[in-house]
BAKEMI-285083 format. One line per field, with one value per residue (C-alpha): residue in three letters; z, y, x; residue number from 1. Coordinates in steps of 0.001 Angstrom, whole numbers. Example, Ala and Ser with C-alpha at 12.3 -4.5 7.8 and 13.67 -1.06 7.14 Angstrom:
BEGIN
resn = ALA  SER
Z = 7800  7140
Y = -4500  -1060
X = 12300  13670
resi = 1  2
END
This chain:
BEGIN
resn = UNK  UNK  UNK  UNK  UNK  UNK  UNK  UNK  UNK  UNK  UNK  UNK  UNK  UNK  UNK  UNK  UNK  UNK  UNK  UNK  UNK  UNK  UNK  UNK  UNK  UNK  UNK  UNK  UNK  UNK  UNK  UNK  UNK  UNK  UNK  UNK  UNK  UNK  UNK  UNK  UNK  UNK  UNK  UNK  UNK  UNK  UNK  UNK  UNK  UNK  UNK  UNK  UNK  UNK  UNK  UNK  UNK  UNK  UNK  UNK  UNK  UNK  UNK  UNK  UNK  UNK  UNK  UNK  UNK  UNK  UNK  UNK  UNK  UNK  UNK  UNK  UNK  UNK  UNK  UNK  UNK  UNK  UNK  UNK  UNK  UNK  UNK  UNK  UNK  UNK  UNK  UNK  UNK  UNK  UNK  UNK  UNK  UNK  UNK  UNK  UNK  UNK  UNK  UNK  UNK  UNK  UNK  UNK  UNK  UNK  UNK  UNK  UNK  UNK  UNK  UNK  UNK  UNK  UNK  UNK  UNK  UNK  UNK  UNK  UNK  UNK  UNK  UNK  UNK  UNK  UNK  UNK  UNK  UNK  UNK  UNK  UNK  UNK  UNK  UNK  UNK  UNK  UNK  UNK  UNK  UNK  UNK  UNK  UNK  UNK  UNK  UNK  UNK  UNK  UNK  UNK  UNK  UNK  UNK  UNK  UNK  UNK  UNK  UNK  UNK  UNK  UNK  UNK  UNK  UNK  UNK  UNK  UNK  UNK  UNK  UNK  UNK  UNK  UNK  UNK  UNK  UNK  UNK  UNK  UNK  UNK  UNK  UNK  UNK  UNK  UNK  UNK  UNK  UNK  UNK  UNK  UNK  UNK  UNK  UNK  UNK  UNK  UNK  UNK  UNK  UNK  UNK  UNK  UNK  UNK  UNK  UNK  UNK  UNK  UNK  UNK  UNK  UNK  UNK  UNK  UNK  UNK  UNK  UNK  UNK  UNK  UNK  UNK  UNK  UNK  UNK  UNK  UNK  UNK  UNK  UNK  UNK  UNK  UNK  UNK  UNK  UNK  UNK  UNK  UNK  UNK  UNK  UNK  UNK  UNK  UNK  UNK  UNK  UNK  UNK  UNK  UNK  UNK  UNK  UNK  UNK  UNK  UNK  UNK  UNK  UNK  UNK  UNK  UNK  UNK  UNK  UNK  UNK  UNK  UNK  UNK  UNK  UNK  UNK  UNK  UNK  UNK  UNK  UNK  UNK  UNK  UNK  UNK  UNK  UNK  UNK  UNK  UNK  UNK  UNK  UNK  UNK  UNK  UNK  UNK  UNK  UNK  UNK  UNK  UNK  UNK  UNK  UNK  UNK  UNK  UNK  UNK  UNK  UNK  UNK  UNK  UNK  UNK  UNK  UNK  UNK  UNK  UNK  UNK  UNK  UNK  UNK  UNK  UNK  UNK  UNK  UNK  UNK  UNK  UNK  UNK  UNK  UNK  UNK  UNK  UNK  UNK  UNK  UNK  UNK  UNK  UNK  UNK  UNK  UNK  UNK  UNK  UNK  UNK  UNK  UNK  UNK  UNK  UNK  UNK  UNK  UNK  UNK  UNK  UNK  UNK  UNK  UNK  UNK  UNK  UNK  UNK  UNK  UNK  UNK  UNK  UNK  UNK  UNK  UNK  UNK  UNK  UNK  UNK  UNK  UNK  UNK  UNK  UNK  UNK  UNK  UNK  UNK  UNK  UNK  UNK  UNK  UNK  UNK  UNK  UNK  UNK  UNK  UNK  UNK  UNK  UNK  UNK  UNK  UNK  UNK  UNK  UNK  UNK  UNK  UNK  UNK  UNK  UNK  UNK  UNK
Z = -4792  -3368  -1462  378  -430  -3027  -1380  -1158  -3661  -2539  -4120  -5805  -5720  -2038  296  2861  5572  5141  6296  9832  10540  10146  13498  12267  8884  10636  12450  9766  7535  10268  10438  6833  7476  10179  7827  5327  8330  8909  5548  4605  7613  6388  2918  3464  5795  3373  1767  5512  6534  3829  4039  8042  7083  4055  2040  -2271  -4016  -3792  -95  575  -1859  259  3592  1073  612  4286  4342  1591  3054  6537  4759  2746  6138  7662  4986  4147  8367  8184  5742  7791  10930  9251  7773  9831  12410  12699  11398  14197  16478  13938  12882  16202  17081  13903  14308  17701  16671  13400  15778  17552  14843  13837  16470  16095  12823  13164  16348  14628  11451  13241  16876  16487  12907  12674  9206  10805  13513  10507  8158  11123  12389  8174  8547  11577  10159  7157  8433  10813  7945  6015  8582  8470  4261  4628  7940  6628  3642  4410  7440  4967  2502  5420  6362  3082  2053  5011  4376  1490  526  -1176  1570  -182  -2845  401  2773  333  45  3737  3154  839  3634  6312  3767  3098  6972  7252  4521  5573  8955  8447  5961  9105  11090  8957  8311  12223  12741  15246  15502  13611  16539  18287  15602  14820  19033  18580  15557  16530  20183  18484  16341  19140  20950  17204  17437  20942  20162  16923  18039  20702  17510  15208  14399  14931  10788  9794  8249  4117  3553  1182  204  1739  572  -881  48  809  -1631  -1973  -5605  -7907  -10790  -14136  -14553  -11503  -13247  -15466  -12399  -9974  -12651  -13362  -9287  -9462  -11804  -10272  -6733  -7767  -9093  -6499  -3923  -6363  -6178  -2476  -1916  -4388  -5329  -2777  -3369  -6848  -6199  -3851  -5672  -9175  -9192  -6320  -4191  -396  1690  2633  -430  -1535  1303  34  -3259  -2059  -21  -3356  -4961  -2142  -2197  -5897  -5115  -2082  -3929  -6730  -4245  -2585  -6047  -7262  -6491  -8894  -11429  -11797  -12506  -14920  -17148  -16341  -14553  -18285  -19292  -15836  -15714  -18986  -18547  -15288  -16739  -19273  -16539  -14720  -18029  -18794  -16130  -14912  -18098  -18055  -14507  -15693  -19098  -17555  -13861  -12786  -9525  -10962  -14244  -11758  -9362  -11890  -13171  -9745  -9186  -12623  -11406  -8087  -10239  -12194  -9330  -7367  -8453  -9900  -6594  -5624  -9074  -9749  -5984  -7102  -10186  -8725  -5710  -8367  -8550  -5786  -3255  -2934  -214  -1722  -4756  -3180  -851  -3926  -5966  -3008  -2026  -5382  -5803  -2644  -3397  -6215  -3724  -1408  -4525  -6617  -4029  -3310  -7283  -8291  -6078  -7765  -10835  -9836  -8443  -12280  -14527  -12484  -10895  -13717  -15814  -13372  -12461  -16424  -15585  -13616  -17445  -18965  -16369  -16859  -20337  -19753  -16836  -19863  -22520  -20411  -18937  -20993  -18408  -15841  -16639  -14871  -12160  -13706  -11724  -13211  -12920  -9913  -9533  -9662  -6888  -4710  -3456  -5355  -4574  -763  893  4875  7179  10894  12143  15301  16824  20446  22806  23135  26968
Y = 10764  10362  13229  11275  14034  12610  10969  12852  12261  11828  15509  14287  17834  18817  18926  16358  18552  20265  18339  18232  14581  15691  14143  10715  10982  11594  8897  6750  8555  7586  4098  3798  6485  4065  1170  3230  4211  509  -235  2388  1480  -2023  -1343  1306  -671  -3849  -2935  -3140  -5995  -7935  -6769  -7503  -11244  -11356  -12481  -13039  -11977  -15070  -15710  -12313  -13443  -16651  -13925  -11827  -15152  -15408  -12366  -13644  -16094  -14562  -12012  -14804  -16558  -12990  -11638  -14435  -14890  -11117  -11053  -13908  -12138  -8274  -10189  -8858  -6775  -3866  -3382  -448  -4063  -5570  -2346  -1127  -5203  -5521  -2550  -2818  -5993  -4785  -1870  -4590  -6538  -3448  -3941  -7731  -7622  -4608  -7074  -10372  -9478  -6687  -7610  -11717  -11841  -14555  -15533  -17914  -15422  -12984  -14992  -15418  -11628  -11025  -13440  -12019  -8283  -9861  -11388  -8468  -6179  -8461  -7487  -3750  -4141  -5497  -4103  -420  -672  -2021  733  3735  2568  2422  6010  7119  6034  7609  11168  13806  13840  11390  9504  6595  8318  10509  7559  6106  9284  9012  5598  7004  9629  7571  5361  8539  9592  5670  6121  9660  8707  5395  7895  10373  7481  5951  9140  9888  5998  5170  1737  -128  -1966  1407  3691  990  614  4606  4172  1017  3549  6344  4295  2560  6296  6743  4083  5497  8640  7998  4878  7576  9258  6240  4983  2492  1087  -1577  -3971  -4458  -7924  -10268  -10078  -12781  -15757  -15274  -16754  -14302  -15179  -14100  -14938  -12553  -13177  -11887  -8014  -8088  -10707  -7931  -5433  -8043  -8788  -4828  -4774  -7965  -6161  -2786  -3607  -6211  -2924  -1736  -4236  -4893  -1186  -1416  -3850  -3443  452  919  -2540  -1524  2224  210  -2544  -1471  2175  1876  4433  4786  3024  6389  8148  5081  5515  9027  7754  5838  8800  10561  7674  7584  11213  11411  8859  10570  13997  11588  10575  13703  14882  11477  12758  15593  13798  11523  13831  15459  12808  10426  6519  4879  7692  8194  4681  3878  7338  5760  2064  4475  6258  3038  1945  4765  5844  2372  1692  4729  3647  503  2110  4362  3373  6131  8078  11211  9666  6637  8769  10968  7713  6315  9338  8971  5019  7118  8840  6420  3987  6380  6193  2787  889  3506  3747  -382  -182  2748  596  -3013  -1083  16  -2801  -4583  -5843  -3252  -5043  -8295  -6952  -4526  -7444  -10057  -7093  -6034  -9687  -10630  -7048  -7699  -11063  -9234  -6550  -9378  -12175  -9485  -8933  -12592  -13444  -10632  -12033  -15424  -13565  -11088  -14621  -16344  -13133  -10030  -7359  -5129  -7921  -9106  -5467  -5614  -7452  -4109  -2432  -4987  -4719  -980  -1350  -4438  -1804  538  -1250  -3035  399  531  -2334  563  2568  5252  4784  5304  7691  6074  3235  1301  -1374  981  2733  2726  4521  7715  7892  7964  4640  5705  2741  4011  5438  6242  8079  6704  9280  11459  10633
X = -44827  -41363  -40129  -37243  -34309  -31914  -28769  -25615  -22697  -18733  -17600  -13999  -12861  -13494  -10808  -9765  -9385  -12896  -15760  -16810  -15957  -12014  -10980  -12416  -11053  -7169  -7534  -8190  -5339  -2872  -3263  -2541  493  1506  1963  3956  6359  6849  7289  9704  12355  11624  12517  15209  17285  17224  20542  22303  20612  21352  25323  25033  23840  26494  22939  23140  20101  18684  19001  17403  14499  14175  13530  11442  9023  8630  7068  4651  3695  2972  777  -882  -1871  -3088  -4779  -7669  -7967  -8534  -11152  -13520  -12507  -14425  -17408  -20173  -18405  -16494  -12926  -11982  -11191  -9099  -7374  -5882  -4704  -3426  -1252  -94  1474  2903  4713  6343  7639  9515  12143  12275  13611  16068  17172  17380  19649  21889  22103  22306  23136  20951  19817  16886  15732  15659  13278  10997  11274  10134  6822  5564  6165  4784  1698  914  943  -1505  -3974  -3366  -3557  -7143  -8824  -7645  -8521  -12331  -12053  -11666  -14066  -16877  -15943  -15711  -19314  -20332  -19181  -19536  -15807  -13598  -11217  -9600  -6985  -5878  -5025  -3157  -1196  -1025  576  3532  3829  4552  7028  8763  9037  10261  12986  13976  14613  16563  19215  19193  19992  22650  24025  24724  26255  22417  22253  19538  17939  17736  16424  13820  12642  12176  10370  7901  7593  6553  3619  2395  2171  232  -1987  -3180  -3785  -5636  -7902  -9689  -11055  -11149  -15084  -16817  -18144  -20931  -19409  -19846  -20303  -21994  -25254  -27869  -27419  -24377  -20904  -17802  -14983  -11481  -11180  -13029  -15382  -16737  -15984  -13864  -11045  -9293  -9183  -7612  -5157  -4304  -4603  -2018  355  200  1006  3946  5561  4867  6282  9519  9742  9737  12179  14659  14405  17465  19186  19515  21117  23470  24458  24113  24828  27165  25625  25888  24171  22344  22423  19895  17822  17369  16933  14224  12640  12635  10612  8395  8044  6783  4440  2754  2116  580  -1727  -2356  -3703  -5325  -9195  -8777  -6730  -9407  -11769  -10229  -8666  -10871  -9711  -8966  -7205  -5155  -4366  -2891  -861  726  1779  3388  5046  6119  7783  9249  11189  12300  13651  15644  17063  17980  19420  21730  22658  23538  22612  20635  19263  18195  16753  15153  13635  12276  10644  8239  8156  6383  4341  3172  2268  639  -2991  -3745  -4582  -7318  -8572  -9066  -10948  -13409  -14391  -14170  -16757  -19248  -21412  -23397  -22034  -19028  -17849  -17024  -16173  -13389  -12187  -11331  -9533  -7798  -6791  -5383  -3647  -1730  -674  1149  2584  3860  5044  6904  10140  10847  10540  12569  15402  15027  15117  17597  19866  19641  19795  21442  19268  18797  17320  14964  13649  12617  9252  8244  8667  6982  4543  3718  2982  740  -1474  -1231  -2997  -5109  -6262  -9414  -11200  -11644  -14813  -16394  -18642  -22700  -25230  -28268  -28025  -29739  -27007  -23482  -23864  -21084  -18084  -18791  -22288  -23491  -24896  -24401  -23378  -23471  -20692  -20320  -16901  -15552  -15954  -13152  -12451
resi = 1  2  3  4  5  6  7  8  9  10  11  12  13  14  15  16  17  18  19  20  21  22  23  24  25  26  27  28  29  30  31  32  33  34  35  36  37  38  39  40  41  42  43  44  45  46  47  48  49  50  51  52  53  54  55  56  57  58  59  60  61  62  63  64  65  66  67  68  69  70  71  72  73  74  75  76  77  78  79  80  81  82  83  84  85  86  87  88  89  90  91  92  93  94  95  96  97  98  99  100  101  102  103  104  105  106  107  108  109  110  111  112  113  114  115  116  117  118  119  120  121  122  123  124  125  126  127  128  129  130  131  132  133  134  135  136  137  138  139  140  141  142  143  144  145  146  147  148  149  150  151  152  153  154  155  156  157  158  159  160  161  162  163  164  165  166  167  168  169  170  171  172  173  174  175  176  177  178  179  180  181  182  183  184  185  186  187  188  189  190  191  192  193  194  195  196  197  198  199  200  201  202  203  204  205  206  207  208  209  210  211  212  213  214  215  216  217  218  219  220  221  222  223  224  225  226  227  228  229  230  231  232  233  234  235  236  237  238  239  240  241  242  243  244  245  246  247  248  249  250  251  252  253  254  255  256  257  258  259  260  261  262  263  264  265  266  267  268  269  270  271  272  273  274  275  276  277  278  279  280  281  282  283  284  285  286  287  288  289  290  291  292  293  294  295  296  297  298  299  300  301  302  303  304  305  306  307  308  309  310  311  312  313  314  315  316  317  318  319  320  321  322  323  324  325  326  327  328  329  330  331  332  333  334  335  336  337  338  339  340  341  342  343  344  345  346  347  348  349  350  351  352  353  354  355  356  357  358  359  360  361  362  363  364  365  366  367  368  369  370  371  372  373  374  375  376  377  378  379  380  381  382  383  384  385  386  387  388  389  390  391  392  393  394  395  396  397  398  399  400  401  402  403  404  405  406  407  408  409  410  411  412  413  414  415  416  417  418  419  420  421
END
């Protein structure tokens, strides 16, 4: 008879902060709060870049693509460099060169007012993000399958935190007349002051990778096609979301250049408490049902942005856009994990959902350059209702059966915390 004792299960409804592995878990959360600060300075000082360089749409969307394709170079080099090793290595490189970039770019479009210098300042940022997007991502799940409480929902919530602390403090800084190339050295300072204080705690994790036998591959297959494609859809809202959220308060509502910063902070803002409360949403309406409830959400309130362009009916609508974007890129990872090879499986949604994030800024510009701004920010509509009947691919993850096991249902790699020295 078997008397192993049955295998602990990820408890959706626990807190956080409770378990006893809470230093390693904060570490963890504030790497992907790290890349949200980045982000939102990024995206929050777009609208004064792009007046700095005297940019059209279109010419912004041509920077925009240089991001792309940075991250598309990073992100399939980051992939072969965490097959069979740790991702604590590739984490803390990864973002000790995405703090630098930070200043680069603030320097290249304000300081030189160099169009060229910009573009390249935008593929480094955008390639060294790539590799905090993957090695993070693979990070958390490892620690997360490791524990007794659900991790991934909350680091993404730590990501919207750190865009919102990104956002708030470029308004701050606009507000008091700081110079962009000095409020972003502080910034990138600060996270590199981050990144040593949390890699003393951060763990070491097995790596996840193929089974034996069996090829890694960034494009996914069978039941994993309709997730990647949600995953595709969701994260160019996302990204065009990002980008554009404050270039359309300035531009079309014909708000301040800090009044749609805070616009975007408010966006962000929704988003993060979405996150925050993800893990129980889940459980109580279920991943179908939550999913197909936030493409609605997406719809909905962007369309009411775009309806009315004004500044508190805009805002208003951002703020459900938060909402509904929030949860869907932690829910299509839980399902695409709950077959064999988790790993894998999570890696090619992932992949294909950030190509969206990354390709749906530059081709809203293009769209944005042919058809006006408001027109082109219609896809992200169109978009939500697609996630939102297309919500019914996400199932549940099964307890009895032998081959679903996976992020909600305990398989321990070894994880070992560096010694607190």
């Amino acid at each position: 008879m078997d008397v192993s004792p049955a295998r602990p299960r990820l408890r959706v409804s626990a807190t956080f902060l409770a378990p006893h592995d809470r230093p390693i878990r904060l570490a963890v959360f504030a790497f992907f709060a790290l890349d949200g600060i980045g982000f939102g300075s990024w995206a929050a000082y777009l609208p004064t870049y792009k007046a700095r360089l005297g940019l059209s749409d279109g010419q912004l969307g041509g920077t925009l693509f240089a991001l792309v394709v940075g991250s598309l170079l990073s992100m399939p080099a980051t992939g072969r460099a965490l097959a069979g090793r740790s991702s604590r290595s590739v984490v803390l490189a990864g973002s000790a060169a995405f703090c630098l970039t930070i200043p680069m770019v603030a320097f290249a479009a304000h300081s030189l007012g160099s169009t060229a210098l910009f573009t390249l300042a935008a593929f480094l940022f955008g390639a060294t993000k790539g590799v905090i997007d993957v090695s993070a991502n693979a990070h958390a799940i490892g620690v997360e399958r490791s524990g007794s409480v659900a991790l991934l929902s909350t680091c993404h919530g730590g990501w919207s935190l750190g865009v919102l602390c990104g956002a708030s403090s470029v308004a701050i800084a606009l507000r008091l007349g700081t110079p962009p190339p000095l409020t972003s050295l502080l910034i990138a300072l600060g996270l590199l002051g981050l990144v040593g204080a949390a890699s003393r705690r951060l763990p070491e994790v097995e790596a996840a990778g193929p089974s034996p036998g069996r090829p890694a591959s960034v494009w996914p297959r069978g039941r994993l096609i309709p997730l990647a494609g949600l995953a595709f859809l969701g994260l160019f809202c996302e990204g065009a979301m990002g980008d554009w959220a404050a270039i359309f308060l300035a531009d079309e509502v014909r708000a301040t250049a800090s009044a749609a910063a805070l616009g975007f902070a408010a966006y962000s803002l929704v988003m993060m408490c979405g996150r925050f409360a993800g893990d129980r949403l889940v459980e109580r309406l279920g991943p179908a049902a939550l999913l197909a409830a936030s493409g609605l959400s997406v719809a909905l309130g962007l369309g009411l942005a775009l309806a009315t362009r004004t500044y508190p009916a805009a805002v208003a609508g951002f703020a459900l856009v938060g909402l509904g974007v929030a949860n869907m890129v932690p829910i299509l990872f839980r399902s695409a994990g709950r077959g064999p090879d988790s790993g894998a499986a999570i890696a090619s949604v992932s992949t294909v959902g950030y190509l969206g994030f990354l390709v749906g800024p530059p081709l809203i510009g293009t769209l944005s350059q042919a058809a006006g701004l408001s027109a082109a920010l219609g896809v992200v509509v169109l978009f939500g209702l697609t996630i939102a009947a297309g919500a019914r691919f996400v199932h549940p993850p099964t307890s009895n059966s032998p081959s679903s096991p996976t992020l909600l249902e305990e398989s321990p790699p070894h994880v070992q915390p560096e010694p607190n020295i």
